[in-house]
PADOMAR-685170 format. One record per residue (C-alpha): x, y, z; residue in three letters. Coordinates in steps of 0.1 Angstrom, whole numbers, padded with zeros to 4 digits, always signed. Example, Ala and Ser with C-alpha at 12.3 -4.5 7.8 and 13.67 -1.06 7.14 Angstrom:
2
+0123-0045+0078ALA/+0137-0011+0071SER/
END
This chain:
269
+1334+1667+0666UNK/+1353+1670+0630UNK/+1319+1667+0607UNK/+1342+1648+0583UNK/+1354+1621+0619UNK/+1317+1614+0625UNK/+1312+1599+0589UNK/+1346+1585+0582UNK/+1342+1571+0619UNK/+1308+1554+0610UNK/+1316+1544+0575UNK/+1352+1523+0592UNK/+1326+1507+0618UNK/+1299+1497+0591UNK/+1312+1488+0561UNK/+1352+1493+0562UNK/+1358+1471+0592UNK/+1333+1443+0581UNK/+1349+1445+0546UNK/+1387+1433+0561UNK/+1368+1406+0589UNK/+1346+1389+0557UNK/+1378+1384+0543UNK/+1387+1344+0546UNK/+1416+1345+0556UNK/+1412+1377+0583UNK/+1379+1359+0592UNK/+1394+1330+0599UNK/+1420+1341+0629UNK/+1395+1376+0638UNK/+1395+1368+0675UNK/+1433+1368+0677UNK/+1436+1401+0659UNK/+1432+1437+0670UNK/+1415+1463+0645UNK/+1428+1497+0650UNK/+1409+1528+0633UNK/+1440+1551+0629UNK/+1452+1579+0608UNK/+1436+1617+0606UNK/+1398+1604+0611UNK/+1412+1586+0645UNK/+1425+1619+0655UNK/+1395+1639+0640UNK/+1420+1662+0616UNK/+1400+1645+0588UNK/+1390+1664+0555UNK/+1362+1653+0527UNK/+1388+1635+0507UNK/+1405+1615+0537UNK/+1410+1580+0534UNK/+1405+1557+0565UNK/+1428+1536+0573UNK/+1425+1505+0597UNK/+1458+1486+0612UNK/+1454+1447+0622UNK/+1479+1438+0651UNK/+1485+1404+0655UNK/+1511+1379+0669UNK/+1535+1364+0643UNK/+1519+1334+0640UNK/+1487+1351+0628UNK/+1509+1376+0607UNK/+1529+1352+0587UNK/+1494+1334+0575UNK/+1476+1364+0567UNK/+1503+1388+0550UNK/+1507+1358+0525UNK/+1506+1376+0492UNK/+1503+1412+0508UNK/+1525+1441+0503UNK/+1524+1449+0539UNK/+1560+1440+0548UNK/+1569+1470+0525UNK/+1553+1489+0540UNK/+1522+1491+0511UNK/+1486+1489+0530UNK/+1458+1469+0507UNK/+1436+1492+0489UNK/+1400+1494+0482UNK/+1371+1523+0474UNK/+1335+1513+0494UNK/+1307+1537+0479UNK/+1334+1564+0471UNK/+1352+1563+0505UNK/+1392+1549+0501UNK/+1398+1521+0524UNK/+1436+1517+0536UNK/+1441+1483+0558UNK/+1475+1464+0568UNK/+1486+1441+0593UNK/+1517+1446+0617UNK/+1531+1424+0641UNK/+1525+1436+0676UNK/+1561+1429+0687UNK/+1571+1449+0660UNK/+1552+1479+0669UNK/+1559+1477+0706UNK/+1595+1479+0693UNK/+1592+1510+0671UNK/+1574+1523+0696UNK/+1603+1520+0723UNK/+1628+1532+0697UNK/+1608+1564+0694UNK/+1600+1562+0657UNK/+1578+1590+0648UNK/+1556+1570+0620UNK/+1545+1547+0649UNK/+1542+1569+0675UNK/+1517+1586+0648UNK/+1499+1561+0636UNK/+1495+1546+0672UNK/+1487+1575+0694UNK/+1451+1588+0695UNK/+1437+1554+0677UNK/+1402+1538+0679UNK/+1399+1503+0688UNK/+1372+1489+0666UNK/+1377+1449+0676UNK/+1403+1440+0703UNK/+1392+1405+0722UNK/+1426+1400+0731UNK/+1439+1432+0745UNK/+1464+1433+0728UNK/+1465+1473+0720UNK/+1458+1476+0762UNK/+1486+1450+0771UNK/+1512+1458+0748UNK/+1508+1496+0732UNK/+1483+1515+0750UNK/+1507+1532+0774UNK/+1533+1539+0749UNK/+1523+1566+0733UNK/+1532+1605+0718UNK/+1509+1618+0746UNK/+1530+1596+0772UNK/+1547+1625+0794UNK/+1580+1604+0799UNK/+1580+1593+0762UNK/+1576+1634+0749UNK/+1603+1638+0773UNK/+1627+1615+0760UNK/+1619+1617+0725UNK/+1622+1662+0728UNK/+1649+1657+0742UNK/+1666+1633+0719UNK/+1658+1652+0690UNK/+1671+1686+0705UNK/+1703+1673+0713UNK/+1706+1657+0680UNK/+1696+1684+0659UNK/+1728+1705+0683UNK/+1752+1676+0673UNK/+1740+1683+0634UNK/+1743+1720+0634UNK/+1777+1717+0646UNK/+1785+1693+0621UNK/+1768+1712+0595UNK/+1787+1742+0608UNK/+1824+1729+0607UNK/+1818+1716+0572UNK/+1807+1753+0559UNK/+1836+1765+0571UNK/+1853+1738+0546UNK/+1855+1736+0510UNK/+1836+1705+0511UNK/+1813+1689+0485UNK/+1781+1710+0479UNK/+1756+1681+0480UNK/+1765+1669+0513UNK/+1761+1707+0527UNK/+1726+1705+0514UNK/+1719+1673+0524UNK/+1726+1678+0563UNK/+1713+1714+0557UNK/+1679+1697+0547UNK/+1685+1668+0580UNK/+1688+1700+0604UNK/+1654+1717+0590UNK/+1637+1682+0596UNK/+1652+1679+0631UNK/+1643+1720+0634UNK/+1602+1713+0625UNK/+1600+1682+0649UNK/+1614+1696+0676UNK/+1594+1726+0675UNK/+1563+1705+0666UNK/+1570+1683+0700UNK/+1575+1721+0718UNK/+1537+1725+0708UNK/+1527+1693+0721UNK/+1520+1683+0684UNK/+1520+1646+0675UNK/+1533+1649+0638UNK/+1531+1626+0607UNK/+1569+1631+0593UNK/+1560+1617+0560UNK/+1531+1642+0556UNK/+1530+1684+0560UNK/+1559+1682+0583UNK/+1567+1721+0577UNK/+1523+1728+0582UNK/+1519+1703+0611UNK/+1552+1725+0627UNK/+1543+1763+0624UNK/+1510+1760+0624UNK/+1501+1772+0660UNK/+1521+1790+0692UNK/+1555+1784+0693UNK/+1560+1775+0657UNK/+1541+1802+0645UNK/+1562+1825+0661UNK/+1594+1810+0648UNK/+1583+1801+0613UNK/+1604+1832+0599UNK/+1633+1819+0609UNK/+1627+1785+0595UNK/+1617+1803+0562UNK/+1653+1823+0568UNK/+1669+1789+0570UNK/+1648+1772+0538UNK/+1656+1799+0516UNK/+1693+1798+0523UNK/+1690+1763+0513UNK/+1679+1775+0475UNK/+1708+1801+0476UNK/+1735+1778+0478UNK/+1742+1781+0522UNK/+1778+1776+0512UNK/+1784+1806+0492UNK/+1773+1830+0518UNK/+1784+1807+0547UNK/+1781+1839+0576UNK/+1751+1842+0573UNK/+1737+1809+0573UNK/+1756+1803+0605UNK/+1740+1830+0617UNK/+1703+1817+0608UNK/+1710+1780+0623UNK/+1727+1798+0655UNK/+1696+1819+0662UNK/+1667+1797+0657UNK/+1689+1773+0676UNK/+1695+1800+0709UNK/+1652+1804+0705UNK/+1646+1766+0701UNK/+1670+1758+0728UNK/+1653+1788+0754UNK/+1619+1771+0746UNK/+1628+1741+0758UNK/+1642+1751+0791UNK/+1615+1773+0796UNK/+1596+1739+0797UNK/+1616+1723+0817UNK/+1636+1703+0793UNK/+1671+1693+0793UNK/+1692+1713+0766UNK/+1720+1684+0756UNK/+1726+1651+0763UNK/+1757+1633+0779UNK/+1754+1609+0758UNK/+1740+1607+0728UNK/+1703+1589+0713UNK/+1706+1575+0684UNK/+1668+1571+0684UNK/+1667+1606+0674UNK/+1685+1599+0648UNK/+1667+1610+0610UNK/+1657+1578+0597UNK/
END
């Protein structure tokens, strides 16, 4: 075990997770909640200066009364250091997450993969979320192949425009879509759950497959900083080979290289 998990794990257990349930209005509705441990200590990818951060799913009922005054519906968890340690905590609606989940979004299907239940008398992470996860073989499947067949529709797009005149910002700005789309797919190709908000580019290349292809995605960044549409040859060239060794990867595995039809869960968000 991650030295670092092991006392992150027991701090969220004595003192984070008794912080949020002494909390009135948390204390008062605590059998209808689920506390989730989640974040790098859950998956043991923790450091010395990780923060732990525990997710309350509830039922909207339970939501509406205790996200009164909370920046949790933006998306800003409630913040508090215990003896040094930073303790991140928000509440989502379990319907919600289900729903991200099912729509493939890659911050919920981080934050609610590999999790530790801490308090759950309900079941609601069992019922509801348990089985929809990154590790999920049909949801990898889906979800790879989504994001494949996206990133083939953007390179073609990203292509026809290079061979334009067309406005230099919105070059860059699908240039930098199709490296996002590059790094997840190749992430998933690894069997890596990855946080897209956080080391996207690290979390990609760091083992197998992406080491062996993070040349070519350095090929592609750099091109980015020397203006793709000035030397437009060549950066077709870059996004059309890592795109052949991408696309060979995945049907070595066994994964469908296109879509009929296209997924707009895939889509960058």
């Amino acid at each position: 075990m991650n030295q670092y998990k092991k006392v992150l794990s027991i701090f969220a257990h004595e003192k984070g997770f008794p912080y949020i349930l002494n909390i009135p209005k948390i204390k008062k509705y605590e059998n209808s909640i689920c506390f989730l441990l989640i974040g790098s200590v859950a998956k043991g990818i923790c450091g010395p200066n990780s923060d732990v951060d525990i997710a309350l799913l509830c039922e909207d009922n339970v939501f509406s009364i205790i996200s009164e005054g909370e920046r949790w519906k933006s998306g800003r968890p409630s913040e508090v250091k215990i003896d040094g340690i930073q303790l991140h905590f928000y509440a989502e609606k379990v319907g919600d997450v289900v729903n991200n989940l099912r729509n493939l979004n890659d911050i919920a299907l981080y934050n609610y993969t590999n999790v530790e239940v801490l308090r759950d008398d309900y079941d609601l992470y069992a019922r509801f979320i348990k089985d929809i996860n990154a590790n999920n073989a049909d949801v990898m499947k889906e979800r790879l192949e989504g994001k494949l067949d996206f990133l083939i529709r953007r390179i073609y797009v990203l292509k026809s425009i290079l061979k334009t005149n067309a406005d230099p910002y919105s070059i860059i700005k699908i240039y930098v879509e199709v490296v996002s789309l590059f790094l997840k797919v190749i992430a998933l190709l690894d069997n890596i759950n990855f946080d897209p908000r956080k080391n996207l580019y690290k979390t990609s290349l760091s083992v197998y497959f992406g080491s062996s292809v993070k040349s070519e995605i350095d090929k592609i960044i750099n091109g980015i900083g020397q203006a793709p549409y000035r030397d437009k040859e060549s950066a077709i060239l870059r996004l059309d080979n890592l795109l052949n060794i991408v696309s060979k990867n995945a049907l070595d595995k066994g994964y469908k290289v296109g879509l009929e039809k296209v997924d707009y869960r895939a889509e960058e968000k």
